[in-house]
Structures are given as structure tokens and as C-alpha cells.
C-alpha positions as CSV (number, residue, x, y, z in Angstrom):
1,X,28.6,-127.0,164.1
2,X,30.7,-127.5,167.6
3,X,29.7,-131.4,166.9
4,X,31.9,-131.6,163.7
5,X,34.9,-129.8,165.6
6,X,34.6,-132.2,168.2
7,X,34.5,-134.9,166.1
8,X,37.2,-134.0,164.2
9,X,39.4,-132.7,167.3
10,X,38.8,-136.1,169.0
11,X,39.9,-137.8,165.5
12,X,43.0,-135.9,164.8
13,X,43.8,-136.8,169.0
14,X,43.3,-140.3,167.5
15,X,40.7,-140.9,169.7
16,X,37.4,-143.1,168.6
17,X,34.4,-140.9,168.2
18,X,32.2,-144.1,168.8
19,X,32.2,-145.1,172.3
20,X,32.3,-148.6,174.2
21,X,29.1,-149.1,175.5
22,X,26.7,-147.2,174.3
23,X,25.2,-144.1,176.3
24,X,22.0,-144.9,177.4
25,X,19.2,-143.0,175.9
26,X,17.1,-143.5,179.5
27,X,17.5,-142.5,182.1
28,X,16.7,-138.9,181.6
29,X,18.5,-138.1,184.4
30,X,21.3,-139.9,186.1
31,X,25.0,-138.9,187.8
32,X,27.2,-139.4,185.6
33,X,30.7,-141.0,187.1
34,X,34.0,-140.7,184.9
35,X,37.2,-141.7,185.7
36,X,40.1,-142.0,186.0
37,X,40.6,-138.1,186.4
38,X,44.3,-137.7,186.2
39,X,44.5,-134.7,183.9
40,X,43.5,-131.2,182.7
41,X,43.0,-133.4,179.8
42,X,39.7,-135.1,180.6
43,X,38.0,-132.0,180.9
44,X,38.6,-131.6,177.2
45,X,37.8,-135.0,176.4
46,X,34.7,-134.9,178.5
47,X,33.8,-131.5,176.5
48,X,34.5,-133.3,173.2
49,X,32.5,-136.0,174.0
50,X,29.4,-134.4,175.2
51,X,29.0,-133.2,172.2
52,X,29.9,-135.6,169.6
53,X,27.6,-137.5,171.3
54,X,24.8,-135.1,171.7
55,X,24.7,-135.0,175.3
56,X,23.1,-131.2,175.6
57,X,21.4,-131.9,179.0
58,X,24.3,-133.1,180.8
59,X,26.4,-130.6,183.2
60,X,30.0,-130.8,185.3
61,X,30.1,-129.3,188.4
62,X,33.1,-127.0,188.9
63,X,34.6,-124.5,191.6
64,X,33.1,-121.0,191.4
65,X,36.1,-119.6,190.9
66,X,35.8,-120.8,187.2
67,X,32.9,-119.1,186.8
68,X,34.3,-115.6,187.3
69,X,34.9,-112.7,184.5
70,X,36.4,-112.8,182.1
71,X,35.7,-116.4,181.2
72,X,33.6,-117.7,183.2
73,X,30.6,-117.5,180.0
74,X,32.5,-120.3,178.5
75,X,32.7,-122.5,180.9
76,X,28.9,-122.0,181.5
77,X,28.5,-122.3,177.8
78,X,30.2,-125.6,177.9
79,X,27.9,-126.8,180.7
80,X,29.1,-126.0,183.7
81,X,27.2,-125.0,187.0
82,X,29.3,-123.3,189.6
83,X,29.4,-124.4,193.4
84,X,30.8,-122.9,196.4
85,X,32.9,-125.2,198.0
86,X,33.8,-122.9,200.7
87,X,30.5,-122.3,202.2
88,X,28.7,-125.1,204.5
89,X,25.4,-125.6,202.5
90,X,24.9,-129.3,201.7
91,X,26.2,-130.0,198.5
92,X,24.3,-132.7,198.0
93,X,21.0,-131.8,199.1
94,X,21.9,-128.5,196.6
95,X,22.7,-131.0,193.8
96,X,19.2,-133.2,194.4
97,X,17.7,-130.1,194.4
98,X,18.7,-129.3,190.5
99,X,17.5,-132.9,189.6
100,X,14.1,-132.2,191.1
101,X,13.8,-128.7,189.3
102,X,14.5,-130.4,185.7
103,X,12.4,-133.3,184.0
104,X,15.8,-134.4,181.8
105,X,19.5,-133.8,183.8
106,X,23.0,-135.5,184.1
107,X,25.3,-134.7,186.2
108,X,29.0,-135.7,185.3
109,X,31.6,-135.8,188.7
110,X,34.4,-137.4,188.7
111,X,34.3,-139.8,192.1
112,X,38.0,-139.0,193.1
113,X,37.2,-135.4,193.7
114,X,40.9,-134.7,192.0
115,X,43.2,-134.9,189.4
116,X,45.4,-136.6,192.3
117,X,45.9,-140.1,193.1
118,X,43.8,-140.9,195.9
119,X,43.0,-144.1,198.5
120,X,39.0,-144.0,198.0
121,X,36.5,-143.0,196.0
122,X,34.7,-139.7,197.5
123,X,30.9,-140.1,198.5
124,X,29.1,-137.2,197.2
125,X,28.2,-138.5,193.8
126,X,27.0,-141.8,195.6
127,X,24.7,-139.7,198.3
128,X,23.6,-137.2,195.3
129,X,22.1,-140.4,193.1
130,X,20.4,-141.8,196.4
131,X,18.8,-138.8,197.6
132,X,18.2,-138.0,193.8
133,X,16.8,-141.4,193.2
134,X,18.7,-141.5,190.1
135,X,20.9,-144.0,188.3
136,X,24.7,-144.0,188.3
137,X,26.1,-144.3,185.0
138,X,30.0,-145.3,184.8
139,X,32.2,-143.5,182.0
140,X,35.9,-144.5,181.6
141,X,38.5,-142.0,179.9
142,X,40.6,-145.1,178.4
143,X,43.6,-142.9,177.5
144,X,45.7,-145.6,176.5
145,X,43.1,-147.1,173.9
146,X,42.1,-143.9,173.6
147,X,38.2,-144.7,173.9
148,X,35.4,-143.6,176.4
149,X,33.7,-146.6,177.8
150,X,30.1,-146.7,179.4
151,X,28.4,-148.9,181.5
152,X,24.8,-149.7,182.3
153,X,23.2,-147.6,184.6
154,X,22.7,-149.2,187.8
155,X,20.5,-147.6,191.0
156,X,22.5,-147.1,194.4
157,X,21.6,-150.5,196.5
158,X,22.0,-148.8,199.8
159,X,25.3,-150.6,200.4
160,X,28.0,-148.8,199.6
161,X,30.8,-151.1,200.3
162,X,29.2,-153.4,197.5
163,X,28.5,-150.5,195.4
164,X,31.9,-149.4,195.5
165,X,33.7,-152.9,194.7
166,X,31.2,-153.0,191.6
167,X,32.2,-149.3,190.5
168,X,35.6,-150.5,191.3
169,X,36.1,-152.8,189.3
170,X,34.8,-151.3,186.1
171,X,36.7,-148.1,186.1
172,X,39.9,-149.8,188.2
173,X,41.3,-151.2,184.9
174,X,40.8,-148.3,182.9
175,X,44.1,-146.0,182.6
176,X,44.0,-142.5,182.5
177,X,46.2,-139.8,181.1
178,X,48.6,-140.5,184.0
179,X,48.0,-144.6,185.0
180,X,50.0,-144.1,188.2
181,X,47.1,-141.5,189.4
182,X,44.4,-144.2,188.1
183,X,42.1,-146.6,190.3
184,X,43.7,-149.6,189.6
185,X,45.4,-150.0,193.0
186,X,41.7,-149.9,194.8
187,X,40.3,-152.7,192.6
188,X,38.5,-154.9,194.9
189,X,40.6,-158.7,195.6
């Protein structure tokens, strides 16, 4: 039922319902990278989305705070998992762990960390697929050809530099709700 809303939410946006790309049916688990995150906006998108495109496994991590009465149900309901981002447990040693307790996960993050526009990509989601052993899968919100766009999954080589130029480049041209918050100045020369 939520599937036709969705669909028909994301059509009467004027957004394409069939992505770029196709998601990848394996892995069964994977961090799942979108960006550029410049907008309350691609929270909704992202929602829409996940379940056009039956993607009931797949989670967002969000501040606790969210998660609070009286509505933090929904955004549990619409796959969320609260952290604490004020306490000094390893967030990524937490997030490996949730990988190792399930047999099929994804993890969505965005790798800026913010809505803001930023001078690197934050590590976390890069540490959490290497001490996960899982793939990174790349997911651009295309706002202006208002499309989601996926790449092949792709394992962490170990050099992050490298890594980063490839992730780079795929997401740098992509323009957000807000292109001036986008990736496009860090695109690799």
C-alpha cells in the first residue's frame, strides 16, 4: 500500500520512479552512500524510494533525539535506528556490530555528515564497510533531473585516497536540492 503512495508522491514531484542504475539485488548487505545531502528534502526522497523500490532491509541512521515521544515510532517505522552521538562508544565498531547480528542489512549514510556544504567527505561510512567487510554502494539524489542514480557496489581497497577520488567523481557531478552545497567542488583533477 505505502509502495503506491510513494510511487505516486515521487510521480506527482515529477520525479522518475525507475532509477539509473539499477539497485543491486546482492549484496545482502552493504553501506549504502547517498549524496549530495543538501536538504530536509532527501530524507523524503530517500523514504520514497526505499519503498518504491522495495528496499525493506535497508536502515538510516539518525540522532536519538529523533527517536523520542511523540514521534519517534515513525521514524523507527520508516527505518531508522537511533545513535547517540554524544556518548564516546565507537560508532563504527556499534554499526559493524548490527551487520554481524543480521544475515540481510543496508545501511544508508550520507558521507558529508550534513546538510552543509563541506571540504571532505567524512570517514565513518568508509571504516564501517571495511571493518563490516561489506560493499559500498553509491546513490545520487539527482535533483535537477530529478532521478536517483546507483552505482556498482565496489569493496573498500584499503586506500582511501583512491577510494575517495572514485566516490568523488561519481556523486561530484550529481546536484542536489541546493548545487552550491553539492560535491562538485571536491571532484578529483
Amino acid at each position: 500500500m505505502f509502495r503506491v503512495l510513494a510511487s505516486a508522491l515521487l510521480k506527482l514531484m515529477g520525479w522518475n520512479t525507475r532509477p539509473v542504475g539499477a539497485f543491486p539485488v546482492k549484496p545482502k548487505k552493504c553501506v549504502l552512500i547517498v549524496a549530495p545531502h543538501t536538504s530536509s528534502w532527501d530524507f523524503i526522497i530517500g523514504v520514497l524510494y526505499r519503498s518504491v523500490l522495495r528496499l525493506n532491509k535497508s536502515r538510516y541512521l539518525g540522532k536519538a533525539e529523533l527517536f523520542k515521544p511523540p514521534f519517534g515510532f515513525i521514524f523507527r517505522w520508516l527505518g531508522g535506528t537511533p545513535v547517540d552521538r554524544s556518548t564516546s562508544q565507537n560508532m563504527v565498531d556499534q554499526v559493524a556490530q548490527l551487520f554481524d547480528q543480521d544475515d540481510e542489512l543496508i545501511i544508508a549514510l550520507s558521507p558529508e555528515g550534513t546538510r552543509k556544504r563541506v571540504d571532505r567527505l567524512r570517514t565513518g561510512f568508509y571504516n564501517i564497510a571495511k571493518k563490516a567487510m561489506v560493499p559500498i554502494v553509491m546513490v545520487g539524489f539527482d535533483f535537477k533531473n530529478k532521478q536517483v542514480i546507483f552505482a556498482e557496489p565496489f569493496y573498500p581497497s584499503g586506500d582511501q585516497l583512491k577510494d575517495f577520488d572514485v566516490i568523488l567523481k561519481f556523486l561530484g557531478p550529481v546536484e542536489g536540492k541546493y548545487p552550491e552545497k553539492g560535491l562538485k567542488h571536491l571532484i578529483p583533477a
